[in-house]
NUDO-594986 format. One record per residue (C-alpha): residue number from 0; residue in one letter; chain; x, y, z. Coordinates in Angstrom, 2 decimals. Layout:
N
<atom pos="NUM" code="A" unit="A" px="X" py="Y" pz="Z"/>
...
This chain:
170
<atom pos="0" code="X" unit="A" px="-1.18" py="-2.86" pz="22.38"/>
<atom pos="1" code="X" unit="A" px="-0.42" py="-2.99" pz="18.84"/>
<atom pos="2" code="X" unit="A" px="-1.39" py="0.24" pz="16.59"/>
<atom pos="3" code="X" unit="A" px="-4.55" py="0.59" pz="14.79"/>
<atom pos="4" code="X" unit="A" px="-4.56" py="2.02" pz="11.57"/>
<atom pos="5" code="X" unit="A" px="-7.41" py="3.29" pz="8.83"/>
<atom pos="6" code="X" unit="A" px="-7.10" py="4.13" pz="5.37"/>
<atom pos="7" code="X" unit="A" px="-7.94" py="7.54" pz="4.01"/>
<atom pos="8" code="X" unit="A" px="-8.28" py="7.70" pz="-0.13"/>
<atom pos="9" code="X" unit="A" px="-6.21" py="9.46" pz="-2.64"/>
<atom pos="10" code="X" unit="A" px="-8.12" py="10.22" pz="-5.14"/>
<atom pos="11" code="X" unit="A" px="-6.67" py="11.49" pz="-8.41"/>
<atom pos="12" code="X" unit="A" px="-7.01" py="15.21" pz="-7.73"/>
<atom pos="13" code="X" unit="A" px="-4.89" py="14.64" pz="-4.66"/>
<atom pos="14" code="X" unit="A" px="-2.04" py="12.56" pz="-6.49"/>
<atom pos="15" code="X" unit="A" px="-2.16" py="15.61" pz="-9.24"/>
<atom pos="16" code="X" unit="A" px="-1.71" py="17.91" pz="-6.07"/>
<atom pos="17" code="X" unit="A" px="0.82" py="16.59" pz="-4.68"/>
<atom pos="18" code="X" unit="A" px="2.81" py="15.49" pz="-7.78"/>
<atom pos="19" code="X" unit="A" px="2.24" py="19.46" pz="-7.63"/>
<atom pos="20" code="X" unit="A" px="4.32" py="19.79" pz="-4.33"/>
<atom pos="21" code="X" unit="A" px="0.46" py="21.03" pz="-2.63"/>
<atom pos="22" code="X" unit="A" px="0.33" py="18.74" pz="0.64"/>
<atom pos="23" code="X" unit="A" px="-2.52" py="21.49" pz="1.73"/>
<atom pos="24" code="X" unit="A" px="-4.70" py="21.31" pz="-1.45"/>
<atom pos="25" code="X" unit="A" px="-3.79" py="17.13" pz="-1.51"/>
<atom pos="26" code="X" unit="A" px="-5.02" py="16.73" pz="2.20"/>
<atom pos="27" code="X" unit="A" px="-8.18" py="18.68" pz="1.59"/>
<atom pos="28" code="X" unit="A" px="-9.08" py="16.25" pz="-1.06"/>
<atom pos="29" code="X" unit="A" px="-7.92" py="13.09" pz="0.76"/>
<atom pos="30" code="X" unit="A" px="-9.69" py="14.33" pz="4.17"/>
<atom pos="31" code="X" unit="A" px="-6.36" py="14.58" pz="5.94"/>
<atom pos="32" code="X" unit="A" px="-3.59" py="15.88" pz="6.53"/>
<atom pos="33" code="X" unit="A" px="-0.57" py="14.39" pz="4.17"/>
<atom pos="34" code="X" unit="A" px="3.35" py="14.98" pz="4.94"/>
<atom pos="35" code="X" unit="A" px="6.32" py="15.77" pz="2.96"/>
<atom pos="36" code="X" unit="A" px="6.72" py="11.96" pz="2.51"/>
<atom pos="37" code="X" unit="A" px="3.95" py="12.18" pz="0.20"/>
<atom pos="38" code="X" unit="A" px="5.68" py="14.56" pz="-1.87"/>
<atom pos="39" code="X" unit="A" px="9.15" py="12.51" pz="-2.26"/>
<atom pos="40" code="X" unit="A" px="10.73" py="11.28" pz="-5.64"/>
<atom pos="41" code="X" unit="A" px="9.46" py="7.85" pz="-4.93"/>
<atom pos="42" code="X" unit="A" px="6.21" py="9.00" pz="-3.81"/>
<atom pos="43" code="X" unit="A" px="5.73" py="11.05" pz="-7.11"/>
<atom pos="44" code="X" unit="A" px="6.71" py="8.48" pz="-9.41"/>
<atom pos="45" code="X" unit="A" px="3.90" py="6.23" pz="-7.40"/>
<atom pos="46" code="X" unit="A" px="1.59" py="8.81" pz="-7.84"/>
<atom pos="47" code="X" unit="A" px="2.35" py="9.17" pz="-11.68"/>
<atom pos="48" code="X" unit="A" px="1.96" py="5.18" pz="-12.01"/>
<atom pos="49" code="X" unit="A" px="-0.82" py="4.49" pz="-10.14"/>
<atom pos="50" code="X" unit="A" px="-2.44" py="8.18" pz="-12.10"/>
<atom pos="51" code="X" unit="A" px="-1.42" py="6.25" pz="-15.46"/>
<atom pos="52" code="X" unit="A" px="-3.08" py="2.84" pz="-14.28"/>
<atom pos="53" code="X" unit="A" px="-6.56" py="4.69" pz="-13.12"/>
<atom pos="54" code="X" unit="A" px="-6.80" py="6.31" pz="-16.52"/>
<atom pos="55" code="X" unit="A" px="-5.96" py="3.04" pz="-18.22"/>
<atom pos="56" code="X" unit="A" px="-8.65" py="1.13" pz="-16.21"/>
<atom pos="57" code="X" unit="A" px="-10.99" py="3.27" pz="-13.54"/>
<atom pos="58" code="X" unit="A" px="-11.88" py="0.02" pz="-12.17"/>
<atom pos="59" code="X" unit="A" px="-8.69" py="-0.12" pz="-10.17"/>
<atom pos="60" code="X" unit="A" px="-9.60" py="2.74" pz="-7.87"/>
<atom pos="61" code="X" unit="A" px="-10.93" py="1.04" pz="-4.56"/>
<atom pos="62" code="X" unit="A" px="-7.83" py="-1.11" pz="-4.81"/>
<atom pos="63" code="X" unit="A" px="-4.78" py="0.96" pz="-5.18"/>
<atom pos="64" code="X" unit="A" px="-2.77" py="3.21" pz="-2.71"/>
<atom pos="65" code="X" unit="A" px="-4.68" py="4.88" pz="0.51"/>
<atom pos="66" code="X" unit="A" px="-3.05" py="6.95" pz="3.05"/>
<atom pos="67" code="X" unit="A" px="-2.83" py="5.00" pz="6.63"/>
<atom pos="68" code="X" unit="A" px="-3.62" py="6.80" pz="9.47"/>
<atom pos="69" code="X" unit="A" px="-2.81" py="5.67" pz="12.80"/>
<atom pos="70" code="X" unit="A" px="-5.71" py="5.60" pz="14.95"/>
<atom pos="71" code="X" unit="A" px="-6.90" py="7.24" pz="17.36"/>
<atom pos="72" code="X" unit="A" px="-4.63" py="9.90" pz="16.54"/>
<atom pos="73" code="X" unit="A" px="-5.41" py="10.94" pz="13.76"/>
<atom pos="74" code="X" unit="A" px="-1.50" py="10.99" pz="12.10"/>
<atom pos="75" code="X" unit="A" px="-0.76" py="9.73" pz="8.75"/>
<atom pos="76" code="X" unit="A" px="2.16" py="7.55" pz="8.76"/>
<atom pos="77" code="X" unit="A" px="2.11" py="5.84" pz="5.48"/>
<atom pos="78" code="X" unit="A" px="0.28" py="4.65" pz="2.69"/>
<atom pos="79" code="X" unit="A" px="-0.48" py="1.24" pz="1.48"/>
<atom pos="80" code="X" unit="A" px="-3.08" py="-0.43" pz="-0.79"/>
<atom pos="81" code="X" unit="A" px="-2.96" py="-3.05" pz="-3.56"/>
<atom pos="82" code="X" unit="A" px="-1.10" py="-3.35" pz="-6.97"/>
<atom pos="83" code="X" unit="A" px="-4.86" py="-3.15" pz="-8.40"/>
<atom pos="84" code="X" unit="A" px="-7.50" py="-4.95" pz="-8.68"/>
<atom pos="85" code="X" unit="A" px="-8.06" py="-8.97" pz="-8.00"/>
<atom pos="86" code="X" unit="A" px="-6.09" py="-10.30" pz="-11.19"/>
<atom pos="87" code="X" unit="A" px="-8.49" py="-13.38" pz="-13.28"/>
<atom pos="88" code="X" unit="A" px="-7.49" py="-16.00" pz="-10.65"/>
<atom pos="89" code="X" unit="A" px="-8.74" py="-13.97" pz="-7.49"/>
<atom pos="90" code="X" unit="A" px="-5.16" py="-12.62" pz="-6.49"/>
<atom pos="91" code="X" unit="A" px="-4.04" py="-9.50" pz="-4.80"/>
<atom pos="92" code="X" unit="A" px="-0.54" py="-8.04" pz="-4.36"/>
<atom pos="93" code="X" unit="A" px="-0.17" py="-5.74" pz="-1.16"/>
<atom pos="94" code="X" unit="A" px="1.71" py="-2.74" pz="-0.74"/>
<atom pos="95" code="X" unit="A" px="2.54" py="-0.47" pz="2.05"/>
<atom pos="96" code="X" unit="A" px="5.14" py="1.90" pz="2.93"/>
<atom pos="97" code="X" unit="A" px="5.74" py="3.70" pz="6.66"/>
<atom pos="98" code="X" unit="A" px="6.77" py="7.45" pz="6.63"/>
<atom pos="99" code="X" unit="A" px="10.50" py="7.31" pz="8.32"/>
<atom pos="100" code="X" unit="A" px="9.53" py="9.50" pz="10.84"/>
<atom pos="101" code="X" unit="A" px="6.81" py="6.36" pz="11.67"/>
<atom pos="102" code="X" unit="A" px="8.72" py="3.41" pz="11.71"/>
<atom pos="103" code="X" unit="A" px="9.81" py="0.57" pz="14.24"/>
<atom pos="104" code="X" unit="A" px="6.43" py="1.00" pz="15.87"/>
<atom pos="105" code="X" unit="A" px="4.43" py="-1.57" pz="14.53"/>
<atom pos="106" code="X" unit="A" px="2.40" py="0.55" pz="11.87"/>
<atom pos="107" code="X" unit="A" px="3.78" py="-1.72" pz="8.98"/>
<atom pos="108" code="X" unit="A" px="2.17" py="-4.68" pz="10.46"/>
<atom pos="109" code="X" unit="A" px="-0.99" py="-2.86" pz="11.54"/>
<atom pos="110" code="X" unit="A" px="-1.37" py="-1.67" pz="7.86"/>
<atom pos="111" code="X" unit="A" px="-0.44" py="-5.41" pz="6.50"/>
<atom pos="112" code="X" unit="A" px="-3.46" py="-6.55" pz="9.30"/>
<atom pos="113" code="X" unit="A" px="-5.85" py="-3.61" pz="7.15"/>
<atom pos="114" code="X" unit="A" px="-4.80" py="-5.42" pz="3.88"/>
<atom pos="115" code="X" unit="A" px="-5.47" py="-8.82" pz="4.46"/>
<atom pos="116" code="X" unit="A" px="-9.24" py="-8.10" pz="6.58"/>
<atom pos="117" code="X" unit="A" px="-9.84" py="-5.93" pz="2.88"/>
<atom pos="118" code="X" unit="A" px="-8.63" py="-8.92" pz="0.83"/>
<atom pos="119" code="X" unit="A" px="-10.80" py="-11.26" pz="3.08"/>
<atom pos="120" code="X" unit="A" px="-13.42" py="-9.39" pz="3.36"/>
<atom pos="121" code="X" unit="A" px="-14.14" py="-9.51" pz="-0.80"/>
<atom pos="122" code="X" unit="A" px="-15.38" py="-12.81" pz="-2.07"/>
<atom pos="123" code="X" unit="A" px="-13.48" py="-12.57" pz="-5.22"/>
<atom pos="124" code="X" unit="A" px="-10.10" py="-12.54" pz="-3.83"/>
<atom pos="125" code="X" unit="A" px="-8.92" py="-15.92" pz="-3.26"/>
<atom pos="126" code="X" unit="A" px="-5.24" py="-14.89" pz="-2.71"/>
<atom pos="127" code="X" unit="A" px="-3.03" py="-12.45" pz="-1.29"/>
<atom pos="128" code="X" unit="A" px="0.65" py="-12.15" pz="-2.70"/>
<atom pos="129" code="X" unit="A" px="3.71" py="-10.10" pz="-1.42"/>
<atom pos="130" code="X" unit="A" px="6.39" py="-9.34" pz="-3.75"/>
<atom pos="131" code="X" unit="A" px="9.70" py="-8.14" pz="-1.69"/>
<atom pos="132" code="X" unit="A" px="13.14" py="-7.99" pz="-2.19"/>
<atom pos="133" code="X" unit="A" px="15.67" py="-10.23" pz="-0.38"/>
<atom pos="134" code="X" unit="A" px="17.61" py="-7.81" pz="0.87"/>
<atom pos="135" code="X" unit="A" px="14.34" py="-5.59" pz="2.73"/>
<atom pos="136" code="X" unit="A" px="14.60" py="-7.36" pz="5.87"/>
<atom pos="137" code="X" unit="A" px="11.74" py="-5.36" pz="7.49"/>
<atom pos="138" code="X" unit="A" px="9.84" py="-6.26" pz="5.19"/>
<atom pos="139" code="X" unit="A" px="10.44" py="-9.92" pz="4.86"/>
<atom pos="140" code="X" unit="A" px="9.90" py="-9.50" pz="9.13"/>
<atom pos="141" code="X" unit="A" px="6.41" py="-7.62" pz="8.44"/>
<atom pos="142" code="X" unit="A" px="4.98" py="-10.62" pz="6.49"/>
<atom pos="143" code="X" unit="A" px="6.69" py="-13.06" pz="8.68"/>
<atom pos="144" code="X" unit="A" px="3.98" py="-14.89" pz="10.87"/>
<atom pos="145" code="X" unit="A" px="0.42" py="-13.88" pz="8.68"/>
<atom pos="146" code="X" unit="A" px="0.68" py="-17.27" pz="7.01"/>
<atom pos="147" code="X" unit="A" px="2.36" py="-16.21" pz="3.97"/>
<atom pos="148" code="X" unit="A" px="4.37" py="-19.20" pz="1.83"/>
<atom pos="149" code="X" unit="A" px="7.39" py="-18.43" pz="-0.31"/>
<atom pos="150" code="X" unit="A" px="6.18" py="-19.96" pz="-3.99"/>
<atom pos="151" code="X" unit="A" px="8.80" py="-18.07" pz="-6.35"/>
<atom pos="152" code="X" unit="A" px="10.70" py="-15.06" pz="-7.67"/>
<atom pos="153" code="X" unit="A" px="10.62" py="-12.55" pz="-10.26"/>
<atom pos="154" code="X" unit="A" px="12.59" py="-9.92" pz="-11.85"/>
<atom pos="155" code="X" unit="A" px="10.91" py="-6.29" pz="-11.23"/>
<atom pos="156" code="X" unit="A" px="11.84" py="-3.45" pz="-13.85"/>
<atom pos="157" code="X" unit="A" px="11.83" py="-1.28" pz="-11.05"/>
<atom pos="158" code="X" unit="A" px="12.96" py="-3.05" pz="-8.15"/>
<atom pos="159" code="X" unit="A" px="15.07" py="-5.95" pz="-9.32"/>
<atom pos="160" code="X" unit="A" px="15.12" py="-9.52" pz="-8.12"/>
<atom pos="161" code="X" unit="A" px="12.04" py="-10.12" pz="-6.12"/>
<atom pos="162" code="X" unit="A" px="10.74" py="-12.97" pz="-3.77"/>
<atom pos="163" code="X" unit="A" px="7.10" py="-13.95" pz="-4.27"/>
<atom pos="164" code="X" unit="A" px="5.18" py="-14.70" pz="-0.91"/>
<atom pos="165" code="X" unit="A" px="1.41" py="-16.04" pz="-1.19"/>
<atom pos="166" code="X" unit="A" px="-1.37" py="-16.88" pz="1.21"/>
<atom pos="167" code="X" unit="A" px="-5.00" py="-17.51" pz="1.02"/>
<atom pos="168" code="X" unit="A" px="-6.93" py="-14.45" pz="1.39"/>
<atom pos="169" code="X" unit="A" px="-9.11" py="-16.48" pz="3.94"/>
């Protein structure tokens, strides 16, 4: 049977904890308990970014990054969420990332399964969009199968050449 998995929130006090190196004080806020993947360079320059969007635009905040928590264990194993709020035409763009320590056991797809039932679930998202590089395989496997259409590329500041996947949120 394929893993279940629910998302906890990170509120901003536990992004300023652990850009703080507190995983204790960070899972107290967030209601669980949060690993050293949290606390990685990566992981901090998410939580500065996504910090910086929230105090741009507050409205963001039921979109954007939750940690995933396997179920019914209780283990966080990731995080995942959305670039931010449904853009003017109803889109979404997912994101999700499995601890190392997690991976090759299906968690990616069961937190890909949590994005789309949020996107589908809210009547103003009309589509959901994936933007991965060619070269992440795992990813490109993850998405493979949900219905998702290659419709373009872009160029990410961050990440490089990028292949845009989209599919309708219902």
């Amino acid at each position: 049977m394929p893993p279940a998995v629910r998302f906890a929130e990170l509120p901003p006090a536990a992004m300023k904890a652990l850009l703080e190196d507190d995983l204790e004080g960070a899972g107290a806020v967030a209601g669980v308990p949060l690993t050293d993947y949290f606390t990685t360079d990566d992981a901090k320059y998410l939580w500065r970014f996504r910090l910086a969007q929230l105090d741009r635009d507050p409205s963001h905040a039921p979109w954007i990054v939750r940690a995933a928590v396997a179920e019914p264990e209780g283990v966080v194993v990731g995080h995942a969420g959305f670039h931010g709020a449904p853009d003017e035409n109803g889109t979404v763009v997912i994101a999700y990332s499995v601890d190392p320590a997690h991976r090759r056991r299906g968690y990616a797809r069961a937190m890909l399964a949590a994005l789309l039932a949020r996107a589908a679930s809210e009547p103003s998202v009309t589509t959901v969009r994936a933007t991965i590089s060619p070269d992440n395989e795992a990813s490109l496997a993850t998405i493979a199968g949900h219905g998702f259409t290659h419709v373009g590329e872009q160029w990410d500041e961050e990440d490089g050449r990028e292949l845009i996947y989209e599919r309708p949120a219902r």
